[in-house]
C-alpha atoms as one frame of an Amber mdcrd trajectory, in Angstrom:
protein
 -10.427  13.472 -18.195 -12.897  12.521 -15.676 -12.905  13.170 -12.199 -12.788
  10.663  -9.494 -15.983   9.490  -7.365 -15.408   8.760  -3.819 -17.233   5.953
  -2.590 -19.860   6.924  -0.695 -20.774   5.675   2.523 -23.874   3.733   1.210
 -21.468   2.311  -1.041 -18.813   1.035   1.621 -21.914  -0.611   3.527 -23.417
  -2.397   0.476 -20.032  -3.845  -0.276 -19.816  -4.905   3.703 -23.045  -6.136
   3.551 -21.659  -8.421   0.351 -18.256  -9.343   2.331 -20.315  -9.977   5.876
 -22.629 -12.330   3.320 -19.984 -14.233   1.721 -17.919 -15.005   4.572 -20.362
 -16.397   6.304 -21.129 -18.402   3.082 -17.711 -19.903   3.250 -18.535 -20.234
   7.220 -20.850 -22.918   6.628 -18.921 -24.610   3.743 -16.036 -24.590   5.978
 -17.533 -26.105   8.697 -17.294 -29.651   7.379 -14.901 -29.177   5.219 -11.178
 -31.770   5.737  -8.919 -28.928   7.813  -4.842 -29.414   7.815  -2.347 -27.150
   9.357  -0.093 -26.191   6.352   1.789 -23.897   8.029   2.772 -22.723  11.767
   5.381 -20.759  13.711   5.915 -20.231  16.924   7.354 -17.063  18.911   7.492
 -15.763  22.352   4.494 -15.652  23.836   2.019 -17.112  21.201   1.964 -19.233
  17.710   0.208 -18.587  14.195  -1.202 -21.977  12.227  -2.366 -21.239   8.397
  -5.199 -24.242   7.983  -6.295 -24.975   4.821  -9.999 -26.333   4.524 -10.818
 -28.721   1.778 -14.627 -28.951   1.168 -16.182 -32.342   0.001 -16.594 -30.339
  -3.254 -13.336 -29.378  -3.427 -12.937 -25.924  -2.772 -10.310 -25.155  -0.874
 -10.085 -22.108   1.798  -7.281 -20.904   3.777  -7.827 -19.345   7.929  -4.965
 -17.769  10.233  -5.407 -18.857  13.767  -3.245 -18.383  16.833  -2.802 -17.960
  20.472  -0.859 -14.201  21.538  -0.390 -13.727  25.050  -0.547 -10.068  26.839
  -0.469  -8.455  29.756  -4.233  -7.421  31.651  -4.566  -4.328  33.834  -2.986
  -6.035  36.989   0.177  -7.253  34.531  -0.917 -10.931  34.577  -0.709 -12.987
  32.185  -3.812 -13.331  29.383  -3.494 -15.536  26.507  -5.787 -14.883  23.355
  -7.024 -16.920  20.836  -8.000 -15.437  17.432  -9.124 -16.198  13.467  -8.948
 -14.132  10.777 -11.477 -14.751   8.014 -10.815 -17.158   5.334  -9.151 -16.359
   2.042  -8.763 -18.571  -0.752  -5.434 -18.740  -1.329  -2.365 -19.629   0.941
  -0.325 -16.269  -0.798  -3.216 -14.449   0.076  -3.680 -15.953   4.068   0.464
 -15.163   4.202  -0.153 -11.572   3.282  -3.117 -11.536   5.415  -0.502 -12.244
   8.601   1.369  -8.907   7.675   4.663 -10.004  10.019   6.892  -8.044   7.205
  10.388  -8.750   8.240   9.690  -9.706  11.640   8.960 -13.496  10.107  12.444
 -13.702   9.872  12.918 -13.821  13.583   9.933 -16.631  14.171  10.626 -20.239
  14.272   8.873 -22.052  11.406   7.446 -25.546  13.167   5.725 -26.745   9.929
   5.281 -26.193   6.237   3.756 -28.098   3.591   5.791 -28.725   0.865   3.312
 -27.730  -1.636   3.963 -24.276  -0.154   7.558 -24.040   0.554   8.925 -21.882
  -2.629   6.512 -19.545  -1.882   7.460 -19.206   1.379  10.596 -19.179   0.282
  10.298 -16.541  -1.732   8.543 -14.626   0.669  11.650 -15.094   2.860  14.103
 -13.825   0.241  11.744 -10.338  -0.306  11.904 -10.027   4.024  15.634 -10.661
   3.638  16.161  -8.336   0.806  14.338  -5.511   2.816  16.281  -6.108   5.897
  18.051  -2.825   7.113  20.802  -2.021   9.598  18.304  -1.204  11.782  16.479
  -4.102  11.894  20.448  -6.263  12.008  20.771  -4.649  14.998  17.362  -4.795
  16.424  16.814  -8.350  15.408  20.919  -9.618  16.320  20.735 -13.076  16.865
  17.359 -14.166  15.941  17.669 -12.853  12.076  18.850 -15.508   9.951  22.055
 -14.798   7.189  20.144 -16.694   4.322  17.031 -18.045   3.550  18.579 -21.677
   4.014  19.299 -20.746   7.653  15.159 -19.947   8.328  14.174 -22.846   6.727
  16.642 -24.886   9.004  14.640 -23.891  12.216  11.942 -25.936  10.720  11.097
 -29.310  13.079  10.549 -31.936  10.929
């Protein structure tokens, strides 16, 4: 049996180098590409969009965006835009957002139907995980089925 190689740090900074490249690859592409919000929600004190970007070639790439809000050092008010990079997949831009359970307790504004059962079944894992903990935590704002998150939707 062999032993394991770490990666070494010339390694990790080749492979950076590669990932710095290639995003800003898909940069450009994305620049002109057709952009549609497939997916928001809205919470206290910011929002998150998923946009998909269509290139004229038709590649398709997926960016989180959103506003959060926070407090500065004299407790005012500071709201925050922000992007991740894009992915090219909407499972993979969901798992990018890394909300766990706490999805359950934001209000869905839109979803393209060509995503819904995976949300869906994204919804049904967060539910299935849900503890007492988090019932108690969350009261109110957790929904009892997967039916009642997908109600809060505003068509």
């Amino acid at each position: 049996m062999q032993a394991r190689q770490a990666i070494t740090d010339a390694d990790r900074d080749l492979l950076r180098s590669i990932l710095k490249q290639d995003n800003e690859r898909i940069q450009n592409e994305i620049a002109d590409a057709t952009a549609e919000i497939v997916f928001e929600l809205a919470f206290e004190g910011g929002g998150i969009e998923v946009t998909q970007f269509t290139t004229a070639e038709g590649k398709v790439y997926f960016r989180n965006s959103g506003t959060s809000m926070r407090l500065d050092d004299n407790d005012d008010e500071e709201w925050v835009d922000w992007q991740s990079d894009p992915t090219t997949s909407f499972e993979g831009a969901l798992r990018d957002l890394k909300m766990g359970r706490d999805i359950l307790c934001i209000s869905p504004i839109r979803l393209h139907r060509d995503y819904s059962e995976l949300v869906r079944r994204h919804i049904e894992a967060a539910l299935a995980e849900v503890t007492s903990d988090d019932r108690e935590r969350m009261g109110t704002s957790l929904p009892h089925s997967v039916e009642g998150w997908f109600s809060r939707i505003r068509h």
